[in-house]
VMD Tcl script that draws the C-alpha trace (Angstrom):
set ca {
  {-39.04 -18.28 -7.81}
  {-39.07 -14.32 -6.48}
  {-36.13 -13.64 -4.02}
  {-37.86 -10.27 -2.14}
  {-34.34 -8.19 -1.14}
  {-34.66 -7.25 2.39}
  {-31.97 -4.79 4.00}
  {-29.90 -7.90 5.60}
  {-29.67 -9.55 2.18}
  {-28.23 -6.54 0.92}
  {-26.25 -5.95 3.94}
  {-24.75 -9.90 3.82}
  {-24.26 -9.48 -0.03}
  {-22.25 -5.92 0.27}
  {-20.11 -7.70 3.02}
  {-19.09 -10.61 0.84}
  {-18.19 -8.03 -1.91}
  {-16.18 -6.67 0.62}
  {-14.39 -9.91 1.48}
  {-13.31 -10.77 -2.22}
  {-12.00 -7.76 -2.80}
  {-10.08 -7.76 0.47}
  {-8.82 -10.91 -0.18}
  {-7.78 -10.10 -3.63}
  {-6.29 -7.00 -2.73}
  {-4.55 -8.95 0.12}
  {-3.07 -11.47 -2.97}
  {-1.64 -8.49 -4.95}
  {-0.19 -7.02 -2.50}
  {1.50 -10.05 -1.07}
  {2.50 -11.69 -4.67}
  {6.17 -11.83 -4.90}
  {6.25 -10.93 -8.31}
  {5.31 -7.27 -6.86}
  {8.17 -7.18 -4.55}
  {10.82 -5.47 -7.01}
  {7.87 -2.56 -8.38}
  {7.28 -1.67 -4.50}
  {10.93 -1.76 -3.64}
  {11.12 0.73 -5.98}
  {8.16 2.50 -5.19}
  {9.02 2.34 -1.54}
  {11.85 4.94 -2.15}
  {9.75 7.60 -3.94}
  {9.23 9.80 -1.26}
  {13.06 10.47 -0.81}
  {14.09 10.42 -4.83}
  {14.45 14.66 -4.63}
  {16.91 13.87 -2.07}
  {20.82 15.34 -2.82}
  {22.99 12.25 -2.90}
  {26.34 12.56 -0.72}
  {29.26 13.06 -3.38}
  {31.18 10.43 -1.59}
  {30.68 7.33 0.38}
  {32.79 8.30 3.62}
  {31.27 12.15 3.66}
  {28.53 12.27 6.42}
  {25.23 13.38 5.42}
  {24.08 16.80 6.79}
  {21.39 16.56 9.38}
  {19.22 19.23 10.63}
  {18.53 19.93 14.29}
  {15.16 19.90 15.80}
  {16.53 22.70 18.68}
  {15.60 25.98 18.45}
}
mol new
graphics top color blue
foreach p $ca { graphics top sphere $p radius 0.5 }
foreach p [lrange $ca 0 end-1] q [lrange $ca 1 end] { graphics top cylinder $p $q radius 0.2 }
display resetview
């Protein structure tokens, strides 16, 4: 049996490939296993932060005014 590829097979076929790996992405992400890693990972961005030297000192904040 020849299967002749026209552009909407290819077309369907590249959207189901598509679809499984959104969905799989969509289980990784969501797996609760993950949660701890992107807890962590979540924070990155302010890990170069200075960390107040006491609990009950208020942080510095900068003012947007000229």
């Amino acid at each position: 049996m020849v299967v002749e590829l026209s552009s909407g097979m290819i077309r369907g076929l590249g959207t189901v490939v598509v679809f499984v790996a959104f969905v799989g992405l969509s289980l990784w992400v969501f797996n609760s296993k993950r949660s701890p890693a992107f807890a962590e990972a979540r924070l990155l961005p302010f890990a170069d932060e200075p960390q107040p030297d006491s609990p009950h000192e208020p942080a510095t904040t900068r003012s947007t005014r000229p």
